[in-house]
C-alpha positions in Angstrom: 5.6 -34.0 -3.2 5.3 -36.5 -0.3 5.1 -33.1 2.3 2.9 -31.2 -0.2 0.5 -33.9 0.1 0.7 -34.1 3.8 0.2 -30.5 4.2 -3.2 -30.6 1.9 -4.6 -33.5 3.4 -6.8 -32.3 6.1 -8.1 -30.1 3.6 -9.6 -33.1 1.6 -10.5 -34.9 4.5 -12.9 -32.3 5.8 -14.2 -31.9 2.6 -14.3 -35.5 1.6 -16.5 -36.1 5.3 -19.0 -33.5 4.2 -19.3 -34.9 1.0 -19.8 -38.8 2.7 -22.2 -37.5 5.2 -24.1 -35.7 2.5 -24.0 -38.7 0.6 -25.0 -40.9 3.1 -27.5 -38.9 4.3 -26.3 -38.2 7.5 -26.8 -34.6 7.1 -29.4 -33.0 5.3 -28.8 -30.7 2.5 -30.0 -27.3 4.9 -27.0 -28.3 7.0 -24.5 -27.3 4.9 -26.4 -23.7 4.2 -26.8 -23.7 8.3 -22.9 -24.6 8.6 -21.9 -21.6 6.1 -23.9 -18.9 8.0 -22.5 -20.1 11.1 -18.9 -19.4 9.6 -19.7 -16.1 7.4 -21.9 -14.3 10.4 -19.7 -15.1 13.9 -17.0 -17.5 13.0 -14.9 -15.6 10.4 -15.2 -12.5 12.1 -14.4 -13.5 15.7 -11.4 -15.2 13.5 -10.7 -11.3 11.6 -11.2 -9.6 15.1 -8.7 -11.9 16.6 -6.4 -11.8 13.8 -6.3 -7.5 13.6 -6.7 -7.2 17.2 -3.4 -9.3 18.1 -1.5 -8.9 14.8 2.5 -7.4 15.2 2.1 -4.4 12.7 5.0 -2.5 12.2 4.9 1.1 12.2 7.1 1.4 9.3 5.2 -0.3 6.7 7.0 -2.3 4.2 5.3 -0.6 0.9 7.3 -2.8 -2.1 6.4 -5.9 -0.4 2.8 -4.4 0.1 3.0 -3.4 -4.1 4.3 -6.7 -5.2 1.8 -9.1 -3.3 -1.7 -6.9 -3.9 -0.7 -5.6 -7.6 -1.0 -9.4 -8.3 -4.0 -10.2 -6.7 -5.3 -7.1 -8.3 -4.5 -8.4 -11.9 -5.5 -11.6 -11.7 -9.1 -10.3 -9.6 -9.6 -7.9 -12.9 -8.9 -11.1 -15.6 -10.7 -13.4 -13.5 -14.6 -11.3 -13.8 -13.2 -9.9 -17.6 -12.7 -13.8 -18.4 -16.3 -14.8 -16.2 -17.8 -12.6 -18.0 -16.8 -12.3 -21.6 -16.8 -16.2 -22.4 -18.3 -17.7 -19.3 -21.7 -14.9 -18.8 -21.3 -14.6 -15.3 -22.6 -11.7 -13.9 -23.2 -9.9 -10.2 -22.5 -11.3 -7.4 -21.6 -14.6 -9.1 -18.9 -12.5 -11.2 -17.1 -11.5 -7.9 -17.1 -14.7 -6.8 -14.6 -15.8 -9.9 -12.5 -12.9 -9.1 -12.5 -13.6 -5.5 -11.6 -17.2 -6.1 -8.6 -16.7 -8.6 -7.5 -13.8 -6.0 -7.5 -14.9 -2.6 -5.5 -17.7 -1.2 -6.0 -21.0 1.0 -3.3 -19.5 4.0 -4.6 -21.5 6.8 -4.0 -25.2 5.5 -1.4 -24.6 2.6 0.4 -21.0 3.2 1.1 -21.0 7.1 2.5 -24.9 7.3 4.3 -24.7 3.8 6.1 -21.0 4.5 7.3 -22.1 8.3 8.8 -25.2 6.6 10.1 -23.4 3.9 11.3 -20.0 5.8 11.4 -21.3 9.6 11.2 -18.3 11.9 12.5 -16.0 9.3 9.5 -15.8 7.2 7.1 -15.4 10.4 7.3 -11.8 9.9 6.6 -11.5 6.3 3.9 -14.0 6.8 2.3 -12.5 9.9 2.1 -9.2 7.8 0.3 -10.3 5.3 -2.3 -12.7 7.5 -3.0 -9.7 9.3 -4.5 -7.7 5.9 -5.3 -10.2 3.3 -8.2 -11.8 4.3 -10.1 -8.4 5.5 -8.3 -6.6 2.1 -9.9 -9.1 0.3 -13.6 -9.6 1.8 -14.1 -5.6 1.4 -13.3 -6.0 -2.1 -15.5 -8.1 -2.5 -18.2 -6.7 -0.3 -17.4 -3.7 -2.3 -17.5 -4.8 -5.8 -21.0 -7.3 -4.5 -23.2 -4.2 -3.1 -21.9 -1.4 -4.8 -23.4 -2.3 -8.3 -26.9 -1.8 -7.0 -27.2 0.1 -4.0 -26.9 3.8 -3.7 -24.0 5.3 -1.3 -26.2 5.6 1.4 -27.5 2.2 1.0 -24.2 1.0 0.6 -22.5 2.5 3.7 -25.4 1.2 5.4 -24.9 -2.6 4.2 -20.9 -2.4 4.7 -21.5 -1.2 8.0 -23.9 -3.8 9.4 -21.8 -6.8 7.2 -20.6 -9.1 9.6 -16.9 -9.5 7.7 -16.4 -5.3 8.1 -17.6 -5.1 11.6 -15.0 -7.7 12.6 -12.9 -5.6 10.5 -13.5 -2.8 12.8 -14.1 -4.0 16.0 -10.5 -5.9 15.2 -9.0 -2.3 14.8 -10.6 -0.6 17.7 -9.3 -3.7 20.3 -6.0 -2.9 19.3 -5.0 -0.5 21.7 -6.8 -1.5 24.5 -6.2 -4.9 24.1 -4.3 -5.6 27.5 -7.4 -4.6 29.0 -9.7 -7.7 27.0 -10.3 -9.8 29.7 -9.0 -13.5 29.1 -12.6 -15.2 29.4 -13.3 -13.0 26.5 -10.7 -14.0 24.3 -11.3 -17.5 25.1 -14.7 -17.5 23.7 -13.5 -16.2 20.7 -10.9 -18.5 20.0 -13.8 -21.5 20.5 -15.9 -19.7 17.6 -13.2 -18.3 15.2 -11.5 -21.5 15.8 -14.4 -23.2 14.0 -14.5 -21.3 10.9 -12.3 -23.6 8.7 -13.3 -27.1 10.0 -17.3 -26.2 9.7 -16.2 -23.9 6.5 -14.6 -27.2 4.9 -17.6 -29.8 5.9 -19.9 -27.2 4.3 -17.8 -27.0 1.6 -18.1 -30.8 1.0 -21.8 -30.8 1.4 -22.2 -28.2 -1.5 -19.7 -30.4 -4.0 -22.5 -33.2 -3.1 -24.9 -30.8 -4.5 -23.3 -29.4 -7.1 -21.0 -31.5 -9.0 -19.4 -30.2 -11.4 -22.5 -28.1 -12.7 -20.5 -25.6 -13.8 -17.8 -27.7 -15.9 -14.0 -28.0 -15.5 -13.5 -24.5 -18.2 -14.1 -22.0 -15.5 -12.9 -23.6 -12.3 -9.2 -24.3 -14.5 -9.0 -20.8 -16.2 -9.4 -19.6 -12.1 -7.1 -22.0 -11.1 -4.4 -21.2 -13.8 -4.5 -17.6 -12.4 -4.6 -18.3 -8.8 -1.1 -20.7 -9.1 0.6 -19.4 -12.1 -0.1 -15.8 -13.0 -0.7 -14.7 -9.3 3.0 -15.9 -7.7 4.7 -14.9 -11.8 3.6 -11.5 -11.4 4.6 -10.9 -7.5 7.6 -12.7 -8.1 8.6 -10.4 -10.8 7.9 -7.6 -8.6 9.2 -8.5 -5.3 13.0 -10.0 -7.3 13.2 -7.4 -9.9 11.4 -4.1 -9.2 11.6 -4.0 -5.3 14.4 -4.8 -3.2 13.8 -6.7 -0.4 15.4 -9.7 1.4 15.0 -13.1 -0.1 12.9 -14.6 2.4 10.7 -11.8 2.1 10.2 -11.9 -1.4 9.9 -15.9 -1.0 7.1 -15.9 1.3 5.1 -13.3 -1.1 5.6 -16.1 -3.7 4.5 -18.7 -2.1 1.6 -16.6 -0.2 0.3 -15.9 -3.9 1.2 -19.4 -4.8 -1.7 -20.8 -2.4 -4.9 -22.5 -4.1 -8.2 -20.9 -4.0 -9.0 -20.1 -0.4 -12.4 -21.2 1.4 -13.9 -18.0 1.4 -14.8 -17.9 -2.1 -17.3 -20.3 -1.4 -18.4 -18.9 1.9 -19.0 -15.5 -0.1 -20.9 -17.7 -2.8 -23.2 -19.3 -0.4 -24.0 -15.9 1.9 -24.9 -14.3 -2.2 -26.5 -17.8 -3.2 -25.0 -17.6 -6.4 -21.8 -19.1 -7.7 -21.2 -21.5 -5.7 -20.7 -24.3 -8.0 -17.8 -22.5 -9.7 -16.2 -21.5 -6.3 -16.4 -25.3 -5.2 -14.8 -26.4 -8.5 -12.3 -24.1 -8.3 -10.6 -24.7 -4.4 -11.1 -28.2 -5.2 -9.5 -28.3 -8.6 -6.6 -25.8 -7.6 -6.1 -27.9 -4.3 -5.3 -30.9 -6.0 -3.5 -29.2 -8.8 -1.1 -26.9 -5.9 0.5 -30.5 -5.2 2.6 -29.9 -7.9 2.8 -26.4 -8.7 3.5 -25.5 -4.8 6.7 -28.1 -5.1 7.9 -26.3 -8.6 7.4 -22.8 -6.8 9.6 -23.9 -3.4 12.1 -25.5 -6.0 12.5 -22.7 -8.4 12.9 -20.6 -4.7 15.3 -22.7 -3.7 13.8 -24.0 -0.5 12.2 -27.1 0.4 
Protein backbone atom coordinates (compact mmCIF):
# COMPACT_ATOMS: atom_id res chain seq x y z
CA UNK A 1 0.00 0.00 0.00
CA UNK A 2 2.89 2.11 1.32
CA UNK A 3 4.56 1.84 -2.64
CA UNK A 4 1.03 2.31 -4.22
CA UNK A 5 0.94 5.52 -2.54
CA UNK A 6 4.36 6.55 -3.44
CA UNK A 7 3.80 5.66 -7.02
CA UNK A 8 0.39 8.02 -7.12
CA UNK A 9 1.74 10.81 -5.30
CA UNK A 10 3.06 13.07 -7.90
CA UNK A 11 -0.09 12.69 -9.53
CA UNK A 12 -1.94 14.44 -6.56
CA UNK A 13 0.66 16.81 -6.04
CA UNK A 14 0.42 18.41 -9.51
CA UNK A 15 -3.09 18.35 -9.22
CA UNK A 16 -3.33 19.52 -5.63
CA UNK A 17 -0.72 22.75 -6.87
CA UNK A 18 -3.22 23.63 -9.62
CA UNK A 19 -5.94 23.41 -7.43
CA UNK A 20 -3.92 25.82 -4.49
CA UNK A 21 -2.88 28.23 -7.12
CA UNK A 22 -6.45 28.39 -8.51
CA UNK A 23 -7.48 28.88 -5.14
CA UNK A 24 -5.25 31.30 -4.17
CA UNK A 25 -5.50 33.12 -7.02
CA UNK A 26 -2.25 32.82 -8.34
CA UNK A 27 -3.55 31.81 -11.64
CA UNK A 28 -6.46 32.91 -13.26
CA UNK A 29 -9.21 30.66 -14.32
CA UNK A 30 -8.10 31.19 -18.47
CA UNK A 31 -4.89 29.56 -17.38
CA UNK A 32 -5.96 26.32 -16.95
CA UNK A 33 -8.00 26.49 -20.54
CA UNK A 34 -4.48 28.11 -22.00
CA UNK A 35 -2.50 25.09 -20.13
CA UNK A 36 -4.92 22.36 -21.79
CA UNK A 37 -4.52 23.62 -25.38
CA UNK A 38 -0.93 23.86 -24.85
CA UNK A 39 -0.96 20.00 -24.07
CA UNK A 40 -3.93 18.74 -26.59
CA UNK A 41 -2.44 20.95 -29.82
CA UNK A 42 1.72 20.34 -29.55
CA UNK A 43 2.48 18.68 -26.34
CA UNK A 44 0.61 15.31 -26.65
CA UNK A 45 1.45 14.90 -30.12
CA UNK A 46 5.15 15.72 -30.02
CA UNK A 47 4.73 13.02 -26.98
CA UNK A 48 2.50 10.41 -29.74
CA UNK A 49 5.17 11.29 -32.60
CA UNK A 50 7.96 10.39 -30.24
CA UNK A 51 6.35 7.50 -28.82
CA UNK A 52 5.36 5.71 -32.63
CA UNK A 53 8.41 7.13 -34.12
CA UNK A 54 10.95 5.32 -31.59
CA UNK A 55 8.67 2.48 -30.40
CA UNK A 56 10.35 -1.51 -30.81
CA UNK A 57 7.33 -3.04 -32.88
CA UNK A 58 7.72 -6.47 -33.63
CA UNK A 59 7.01 -7.67 -36.90
CA UNK A 60 5.13 -10.60 -35.64
CA UNK A 61 2.42 -9.15 -33.86
CA UNK A 62 1.24 -10.76 -30.71
CA UNK A 63 -2.73 -10.91 -31.72
CA UNK A 64 -4.15 -12.77 -28.23
CA UNK A 65 -2.43 -10.24 -26.18
CA UNK A 66 -3.68 -7.53 -28.77
CA UNK A 67 -7.61 -9.36 -28.24
CA UNK A 68 -7.38 -9.68 -24.55
CA UNK A 69 -6.33 -5.97 -23.68
CA UNK A 70 -8.65 -3.93 -26.43
CA UNK A 71 -11.78 -6.39 -26.23
CA UNK A 72 -11.86 -4.94 -22.56
CA UNK A 73 -11.45 -1.53 -23.22
CA UNK A 74 -13.94 -2.05 -25.91
CA UNK A 75 -16.67 -3.38 -23.31
CA UNK A 76 -16.23 -1.25 -20.82
CA UNK A 77 -16.09 2.09 -23.62
CA UNK A 78 -19.67 0.52 -24.90
CA UNK A 79 -21.17 0.28 -21.01
CA UNK A 80 -19.57 3.44 -20.07
CA UNK A 81 -21.82 5.91 -22.93
CA UNK A 82 -24.90 3.05 -22.61
CA UNK A 83 -24.73 3.81 -18.66
CA UNK A 84 -23.94 7.97 -19.49
CA UNK A 85 -26.59 7.91 -21.37
CA UNK A 86 -29.48 5.85 -20.23
CA UNK A 87 -29.51 7.03 -16.42
CA UNK A 88 -27.02 9.89 -16.49
CA UNK A 89 -28.42 11.95 -20.06
CA UNK A 90 -25.17 12.55 -21.32
CA UNK A 91 -24.96 13.03 -24.78
CA UNK A 92 -22.29 14.03 -27.74
CA UNK A 93 -19.23 14.79 -27.13
CA UNK A 94 -19.81 14.77 -23.32
CA UNK A 95 -21.01 10.95 -23.85
CA UNK A 96 -17.47 9.99 -25.27
CA UNK A 97 -15.90 11.59 -22.73
CA UNK A 98 -17.47 8.85 -20.06
CA UNK A 99 -16.47 6.15 -22.35
CA UNK A 100 -13.07 7.50 -22.80
CA UNK A 101 -12.63 7.87 -19.13
CA UNK A 102 -13.76 4.33 -17.97
CA UNK A 103 -11.51 3.12 -21.15
CA UNK A 104 -8.20 4.53 -21.15
CA UNK A 105 -5.67 4.32 -18.53
CA UNK A 106 -3.28 6.59 -16.38
CA UNK A 107 0.18 4.60 -17.88
CA UNK A 108 2.60 7.37 -17.27
CA UNK A 109 2.37 7.80 -13.34
CA UNK A 110 0.69 4.40 -12.28
CA UNK A 111 1.24 1.72 -15.28
CA UNK A 112 5.04 2.28 -16.28
CA UNK A 113 6.48 2.64 -12.38
CA UNK A 114 4.02 -0.10 -11.02
CA UNK A 115 4.63 -2.94 -14.09
CA UNK A 116 8.74 -2.32 -13.99
CA UNK A 117 8.37 -3.05 -10.16
CA UNK A 118 6.19 -5.63 -10.65
CA UNK A 119 7.70 -7.45 -13.98
CA UNK A 120 11.39 -5.82 -13.94
CA UNK A 121 12.82 -6.09 -17.47
CA UNK A 122 10.54 -8.88 -18.35
CA UNK A 123 7.45 -6.96 -18.69
CA UNK A 124 9.34 -4.05 -20.78
CA UNK A 125 8.30 -5.71 -23.82
CA UNK A 126 4.73 -6.27 -23.14
CA UNK A 127 4.54 -2.85 -21.83
CA UNK A 128 6.44 -1.06 -24.52
CA UNK A 129 3.81 -2.80 -26.94
CA UNK A 130 1.06 -1.58 -25.65
CA UNK A 131 2.49 2.33 -24.87
CA UNK A 132 3.25 2.30 -28.33
CA UNK A 133 -0.80 1.87 -29.52
CA UNK A 134 -2.98 2.68 -26.67
CA UNK A 135 -2.98 6.12 -26.38
CA UNK A 136 -3.27 6.89 -30.32
CA UNK A 137 -5.88 3.62 -30.38
CA UNK A 138 -7.71 5.38 -28.02
CA UNK A 139 -7.72 9.22 -29.05
CA UNK A 140 -8.97 8.10 -32.68
CA UNK A 141 -11.78 6.45 -30.99
CA UNK A 142 -12.63 8.99 -29.58
CA UNK A 143 -11.93 11.55 -32.29
CA UNK A 144 -14.05 9.08 -34.20
CA UNK A 145 -16.97 8.54 -32.12
CA UNK A 146 -16.74 12.90 -31.23
CA UNK A 147 -17.00 14.13 -35.13
CA UNK A 148 -18.49 11.46 -36.78
CA UNK A 149 -22.06 11.95 -35.27
CA UNK A 150 -22.36 15.27 -37.14
CA UNK A 151 -20.18 15.76 -39.87
CA UNK A 152 -20.41 14.24 -43.22
CA UNK A 153 -17.42 11.83 -44.47
CA UNK A 154 -15.96 14.51 -46.20
CA UNK A 155 -16.23 16.79 -43.40
CA UNK A 156 -14.96 14.19 -41.25
CA UNK A 157 -11.81 13.15 -43.19
CA UNK A 158 -11.16 16.66 -43.26
CA UNK A 159 -11.32 17.24 -39.34
CA UNK A 160 -9.36 13.86 -38.53
CA UNK A 161 -6.80 14.95 -40.81
CA UNK A 162 -6.06 18.43 -39.60
CA UNK A 163 -6.64 17.04 -35.59
CA UNK A 164 -3.62 17.58 -33.89
CA UNK A 165 -3.77 13.94 -31.90
CA UNK A 166 -4.00 12.04 -35.69
CA UNK A 167 -1.38 14.15 -37.29
CA UNK A 168 1.07 13.12 -34.51
CA UNK A 169 -0.32 9.86 -35.19
CA UNK A 170 0.90 10.03 -38.60
CA UNK A 171 3.79 12.01 -38.68
CA UNK A 172 4.86 9.37 -35.74
CA UNK A 173 4.39 6.51 -38.47
CA UNK A 174 6.09 8.24 -41.40
CA UNK A 175 9.51 9.00 -39.00
CA UNK A 176 9.74 5.50 -38.48
CA UNK A 177 11.91 4.47 -41.19
CA UNK A 178 13.87 7.29 -41.56
CA UNK A 179 14.42 7.91 -38.25
CA UNK A 180 18.32 7.64 -38.15
CA UNK A 181 18.30 10.38 -40.37
CA UNK A 182 16.14 12.96 -37.62
CA UNK A 183 18.70 15.06 -36.64
CA UNK A 184 19.33 15.17 -32.78
CA UNK A 185 18.53 19.06 -32.35
CA UNK A 186 15.20 17.93 -33.59
CA UNK A 187 14.49 15.37 -31.27
CA UNK A 188 15.63 17.40 -28.47
CA UNK A 189 13.02 20.01 -29.00
CA UNK A 190 10.52 17.48 -28.89
CA UNK A 191 11.42 15.82 -25.88
CA UNK A 192 11.19 19.65 -24.10
CA UNK A 193 7.45 19.89 -25.48
CA UNK A 194 6.10 16.32 -25.25
CA UNK A 195 7.93 16.16 -21.98
CA UNK A 196 5.42 18.83 -20.68
CA UNK A 197 2.26 17.23 -21.54
CA UNK A 198 1.64 15.46 -18.17
CA UNK A 199 3.02 18.09 -15.67
CA UNK A 200 1.00 21.09 -17.50
CA UNK A 201 -1.87 18.36 -18.27
CA UNK A 202 -2.06 17.64 -14.35
CA UNK A 203 -1.84 21.54 -13.04
CA UNK A 204 -4.65 22.13 -15.57
CA UNK A 205 -6.36 19.36 -14.37
CA UNK A 206 -6.29 20.86 -10.80
CA UNK A 207 -7.40 24.19 -11.98
CA UNK A 208 -10.60 22.69 -13.55
CA UNK A 209 -11.51 20.56 -10.07
CA UNK A 210 -11.25 24.39 -8.54
CA UNK A 211 -13.89 25.15 -11.00
CA UNK A 212 -15.89 22.35 -10.94
CA UNK A 213 -16.23 20.56 -7.83
CA UNK A 214 -18.07 17.97 -7.83
CA UNK A 215 -20.78 19.42 -10.21
CA UNK A 216 -21.50 16.42 -11.53
CA UNK A 217 -21.91 14.25 -8.31
CA UNK A 218 -20.02 11.12 -7.05
CA UNK A 219 -22.87 8.54 -9.26
CA UNK A 220 -21.15 8.97 -12.52
CA UNK A 221 -17.49 9.47 -11.79
CA UNK A 222 -17.90 5.86 -9.40
CA UNK A 223 -19.96 3.89 -12.02
CA UNK A 224 -16.64 5.03 -14.49
CA UNK A 225 -14.40 4.18 -11.95
CA UNK A 226 -15.93 0.76 -11.08
CA UNK A 227 -15.39 -0.10 -14.87
CA UNK A 228 -11.98 1.33 -15.35
CA UNK A 229 -10.47 -0.87 -12.09
CA UNK A 230 -12.71 -3.84 -11.86
CA UNK A 231 -14.48 -4.82 -15.10
CA UNK A 232 -11.65 -3.61 -17.40
CA UNK A 233 -8.51 -5.82 -15.79
CA UNK A 234 -11.67 -8.97 -14.89
CA UNK A 235 -12.33 -9.17 -18.44
CA UNK A 236 -8.60 -9.09 -19.92
CA UNK A 237 -7.60 -11.18 -17.32
CA UNK A 238 -10.05 -13.72 -18.23
CA UNK A 239 -8.87 -13.52 -21.72
CA UNK A 240 -5.20 -13.27 -21.51
CA UNK A 241 -5.23 -16.63 -18.49
CA UNK A 242 -8.02 -18.67 -19.98
CA UNK A 243 -8.73 -18.12 -23.70
CA UNK A 244 -5.13 -17.10 -24.97
CA UNK A 245 -2.00 -18.60 -24.11
CA UNK A 246 0.62 -16.52 -23.44
CA UNK A 247 3.49 -16.20 -20.79
CA UNK A 248 2.61 -15.00 -17.38
CA UNK A 249 4.32 -11.81 -17.35
CA UNK A 250 2.60 -11.09 -20.44
CA UNK A 251 -0.74 -11.68 -19.32
CA UNK A 252 0.27 -9.84 -15.92
CA UNK A 253 1.20 -6.64 -17.40
CA UNK A 254 -2.21 -6.61 -19.59
CA UNK A 255 -3.78 -6.84 -16.13
CA UNK A 256 -2.29 -4.35 -14.53
CA UNK A 257 -2.19 -2.08 -17.82
CA UNK A 258 -6.11 -2.31 -17.71
CA UNK A 259 -5.94 -2.04 -14.03
CA UNK A 260 -4.65 1.71 -14.27
CA UNK A 261 -7.13 4.62 -13.08
CA UNK A 262 -8.66 6.93 -15.51
CA UNK A 263 -5.89 8.49 -17.61
CA UNK A 264 -5.48 12.42 -18.06
CA UNK A 265 -6.59 12.50 -21.43
CA UNK A 266 -10.14 12.15 -20.65
CA UNK A 267 -10.13 15.52 -19.37
CA UNK A 268 -7.79 16.97 -21.96
CA UNK A 269 -10.49 15.64 -24.62
CA UNK A 270 -13.25 17.23 -22.34
CA UNK A 271 -11.73 20.56 -22.23
CA UNK A 272 -10.57 20.70 -26.28
CA UNK A 273 -14.96 19.65 -26.70
CA UNK A 274 -15.81 22.07 -23.60
CA UNK A 275 -18.06 19.68 -22.38
CA UNK A 276 -17.70 17.04 -19.77
CA UNK A 277 -15.24 18.06 -18.00
CA UNK A 278 -16.56 17.92 -14.60
CA UNK A 279 -17.30 14.17 -14.94
CA UNK A 280 -13.76 13.45 -16.42
CA UNK A 281 -12.19 15.36 -13.42
CA UNK A 282 -14.31 13.41 -10.94
CA UNK A 283 -13.56 10.41 -12.41
CA UNK A 284 -9.27 10.30 -12.60
CA UNK A 285 -9.55 11.86 -9.27
CA UNK A 286 -11.90 9.43 -7.73
CA UNK A 287 -10.40 6.29 -9.45
CA UNK A 288 -6.80 7.61 -8.40
CA UNK A 289 -7.42 7.49 -4.99
CA UNK A 290 -9.54 4.41 -5.19
CA UNK A 291 -6.39 2.38 -7.43
CA UNK A 292 -4.50 2.60 -3.98
CA UNK A 293 -6.20 -0.30 -3.08
CA UNK A 294 -7.56 -2.05 -5.99
CA UNK A 295 -3.88 -1.86 -7.81
CA UNK A 296 -2.40 -3.70 -4.44
CA UNK A 297 -5.34 -6.55 -4.65
CA UNK A 298 -4.63 -6.87 -8.54
CA UNK A 299 -0.49 -7.35 -7.99
CA UNK A 300 -1.55 -9.69 -5.07
CA UNK A 301 -4.07 -11.86 -6.74
CA UNK A 302 -0.98 -11.80 -9.70
CA UNK A 303 1.24 -12.83 -7.46
CA UNK A 304 3.80 -10.01 -7.68
CA UNK A 305 4.52 -7.25 -5.56
Amino acid sequence: MLAALLVVLPVFGLIALGYLARWTKLLRETTGEGLSDFVFVLAVPCLLFRTLAKADIPDAQPWGYWIAYFTGLAVVWALAMLIASRFFARKGPELVVSGFAAAQSNTVFVGIPMILKAYGDAGAVPLGLLLAVHLPVTMTIATLLAEGRTASVTMLFRRLFTHPIIIGIILGTLARPVIAQIPVPFWTLIDLIANAAVPCALVSLGIAMRRYGLESGLALPAVLSGLKLGLHPLIVYLLATKVFGMPPHWSGVAVLFAACPCGINAYLFAERYRQGVADASSAITLSTLLSLVTTAAWLSWLGVG
